[in-house]
N, C-alpha and C positions, 0 to 999 in steps of 0.2 A: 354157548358156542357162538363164535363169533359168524358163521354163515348159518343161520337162521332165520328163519321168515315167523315174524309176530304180527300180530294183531290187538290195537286198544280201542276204547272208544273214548270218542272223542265229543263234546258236548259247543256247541255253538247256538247261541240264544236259547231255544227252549228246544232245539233240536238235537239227537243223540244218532250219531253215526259210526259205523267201523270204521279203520284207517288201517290199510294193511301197509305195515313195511317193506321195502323192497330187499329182498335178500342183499348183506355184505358181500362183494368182492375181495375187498383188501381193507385189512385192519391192523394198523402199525400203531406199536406201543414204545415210547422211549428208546427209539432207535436212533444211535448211535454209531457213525465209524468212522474209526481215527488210524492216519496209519502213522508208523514209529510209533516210539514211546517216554516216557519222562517230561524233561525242558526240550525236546525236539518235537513233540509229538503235535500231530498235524489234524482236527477237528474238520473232516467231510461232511460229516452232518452232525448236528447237537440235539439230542432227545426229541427226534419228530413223532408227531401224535397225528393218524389222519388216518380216515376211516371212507373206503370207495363204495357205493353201491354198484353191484351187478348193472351192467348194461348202458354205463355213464361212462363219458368221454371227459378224462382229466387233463388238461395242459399244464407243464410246469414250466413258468418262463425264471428266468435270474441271468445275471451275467456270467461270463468265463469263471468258472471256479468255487461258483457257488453251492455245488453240489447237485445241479438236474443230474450227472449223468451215473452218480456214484447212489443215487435216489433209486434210482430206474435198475440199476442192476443188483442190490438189495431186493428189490419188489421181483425182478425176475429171476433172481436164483443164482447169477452169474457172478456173486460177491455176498460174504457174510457180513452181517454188523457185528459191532466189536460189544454191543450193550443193546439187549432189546428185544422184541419180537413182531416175526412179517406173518400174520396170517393170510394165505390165501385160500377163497371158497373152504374155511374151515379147518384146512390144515396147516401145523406151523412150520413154514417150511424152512425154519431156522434150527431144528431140530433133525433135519433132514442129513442123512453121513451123504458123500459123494455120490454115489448110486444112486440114490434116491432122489437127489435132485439132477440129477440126470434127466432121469425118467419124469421126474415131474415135467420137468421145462418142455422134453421133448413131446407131451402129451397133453400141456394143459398152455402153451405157452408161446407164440408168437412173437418176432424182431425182428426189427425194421431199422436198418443203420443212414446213417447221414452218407455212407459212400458205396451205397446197394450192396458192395458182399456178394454178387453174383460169378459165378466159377466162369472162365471167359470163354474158356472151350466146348461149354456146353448152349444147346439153344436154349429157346425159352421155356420150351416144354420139359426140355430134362435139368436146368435148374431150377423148378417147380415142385419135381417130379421128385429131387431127392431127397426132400424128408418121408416122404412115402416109401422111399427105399429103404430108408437107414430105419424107420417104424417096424418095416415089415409085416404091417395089420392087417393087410386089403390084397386080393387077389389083383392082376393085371388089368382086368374090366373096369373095377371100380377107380382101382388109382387113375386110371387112363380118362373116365369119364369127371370126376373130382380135380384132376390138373386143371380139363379144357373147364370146366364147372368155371374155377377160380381165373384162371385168364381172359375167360368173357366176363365176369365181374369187375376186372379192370381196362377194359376195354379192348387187348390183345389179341385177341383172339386170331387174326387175320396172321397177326408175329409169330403164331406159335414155332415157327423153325427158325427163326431170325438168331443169332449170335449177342453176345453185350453190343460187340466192337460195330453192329449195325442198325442199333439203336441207339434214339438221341435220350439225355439222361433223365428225362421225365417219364419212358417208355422202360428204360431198364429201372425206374424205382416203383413203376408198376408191376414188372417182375419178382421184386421183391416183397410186393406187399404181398402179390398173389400165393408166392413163396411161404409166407410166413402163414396163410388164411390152411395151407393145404391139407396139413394135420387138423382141424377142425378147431381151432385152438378156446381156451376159452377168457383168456387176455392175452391182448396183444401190446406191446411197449415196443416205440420209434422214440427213437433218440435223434433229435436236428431232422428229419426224413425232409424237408425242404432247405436243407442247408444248401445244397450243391444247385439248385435249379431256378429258373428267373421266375419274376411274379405269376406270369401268368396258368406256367405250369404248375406252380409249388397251388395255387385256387385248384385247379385239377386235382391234384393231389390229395388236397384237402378236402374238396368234393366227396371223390372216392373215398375218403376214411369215415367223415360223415354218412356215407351210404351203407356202405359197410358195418359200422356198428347198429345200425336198427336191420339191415337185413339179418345181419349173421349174429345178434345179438351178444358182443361182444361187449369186454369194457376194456376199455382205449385210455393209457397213459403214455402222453408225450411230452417230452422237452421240445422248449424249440426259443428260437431268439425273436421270431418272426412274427411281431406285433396282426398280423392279420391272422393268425390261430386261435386268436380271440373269438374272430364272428361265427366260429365252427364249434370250438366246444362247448360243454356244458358247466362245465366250472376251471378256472385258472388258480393256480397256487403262484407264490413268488418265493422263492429260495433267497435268503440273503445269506450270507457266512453261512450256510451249511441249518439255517433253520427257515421254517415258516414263517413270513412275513406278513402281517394280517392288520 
């Protein structure tokens, strides 16, 4: 099974130790997806192989069209490969009919877009507040006490009534990260999440996401163009024409 936790021993000099593995998050076997077909057909990604551990922050950089963002919604559920399979935490959610990856996404699954996706009529607390609703999991107390949870986690807390249209855009893509934390998720995927915002907010930003994966133990795949996403994660991939560049 691909999310399973092993153990080997391991021998260095004359000394003999356990080495435990850190449980799989994501384990991608010859994935594939092309849209059209024949002499038209358009290669998004070509046979990617790549394997995430639980609790590890992935960045994927490459240029306009090289496949981060058609990668990213493969891994999260929001697009099937046309050849392949996406395991996540052990189940294959390429196998998955509609329904089911519904519900996966909606409970195991966190996004974070490059242009926040925040409803503009609602404050900060009630677009937080509604995947808690659309879940239906949690009594009033708790989802109540879980929003403010995640709004102080990104530093808001003070905004909680505030509107999009009266926050500046580093403050409403802390809404949305918080947004995306509030179902308890257990990956989270941003696509560009510093695209729209200047230097010094998109280091906040990034701050925050670094903080976030070791509090909430989270494993973190991002695209991004943004050559300073390097000093934050823990591994970089590079996309070229739709494959790993290594």
């Amino acid at each position: 099974m691909p999310f399973a936790e092993f153990t080997r021993m391991a021998k260095v000099g004359y000394h003999a130790y356990i080495v435990t593995e850190v449980p799989i998050a994501i384990d991608i076997r010859n994935l594939t997806r092309t849209y059209g077909a024949g002499d038209t057909a358009v290669y998004a990604l070509k046979s990617i192989n790549l394997t995430v551990p639980v609790g590890r922050w992935v960045g994927v950089k490459g240029r306009s069209g090289s496949g981060k963002t058609t990668l990213l919604n493969c891994i999260g559920g929001l697009d099937r490969p046309s050849v392949g399979s996406v395991h996540c935490f052990g189940q294959n959610i390429t196998q998955f009919n509609d329904a089911q990856l519904t519900q996966w996404r909606r409970n195991q699954v966190g996004f974070v877009f490059q242009a926040f996706a925040l409803m503009p009529s609602l404050s900060a607390y009630e677009n937080v507040e509604l995947p808690m609703r659309i879940a239906a999991k949690t009594s009033g107390k708790a989802r109540r006490e879980r929003v403010r949870e995640c709004l102080n986690l990104v530093g808001l807390d003070k905004w909680i009534d505030h509107r999009p249209n009266e926050m500046s855009g580093g403050q409403q893509q802390r809404v949305a990260i918080a947004r995306a934390l509030v179902n308890r998720p257990r990956l989270l995927m941003a696509d560009e999440p510093t695209g729209e915002l200047d230097t010094s907010t998109a280091r906040e930003i990034l701050s925050i996401f670094r903080n976030i994966v070791t509090t909430e133990q989270l494993t973190l795949i991002m695209s991004s163009h943004d050559l300073m996403t390097l000093e934050y994660t823990d591994e970089v991939l590079e996309l070229v024409d739709g494959q790993i560049f290594k």
